[in-house]
C-alpha positions, 0 to 999 in steps of 0.5 A: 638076284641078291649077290651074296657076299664074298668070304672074309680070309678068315672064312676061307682059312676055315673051310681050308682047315676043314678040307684039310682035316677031311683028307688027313685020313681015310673017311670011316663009317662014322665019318661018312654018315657025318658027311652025308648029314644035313648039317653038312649038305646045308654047309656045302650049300651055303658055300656053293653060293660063293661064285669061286667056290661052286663048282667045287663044291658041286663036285665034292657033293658028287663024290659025297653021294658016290660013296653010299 
């Protein structure tokens, strides 16, 4: 198994101003088809394998998928 590599501070800094911005205001339709798109699916993937982060993510693609 290959151990990817942790996130640099700035890289965190930027998935928190993401949440941030997510949870600012309510999700519109828009914003929910943004949510479910690829783009963001293969983003969320990429940050599940970081140890720290994976079971947070599982859930908030939990929620994601629960909204539709």
């Amino acid at each position: 198994m290959i151990k990817q590599p942790a996130l640099a501070q700035e890289q965190y800094a930027c998935v928190y101003a993401w949440l941030a911005l997510l949870f600012f205001r309510e999700v519109d339709d828009e914003g929910l088809i943004q949510l479910q798109s690829a783009e963001i699916a293969d983003w969320l993937a990429l940050l599940k394998r970081q140890p720290a982060l994976a079971a947070s993510v599982a859930l908030l693609e939990q929620k994601i998928a629960a909204l539709s």
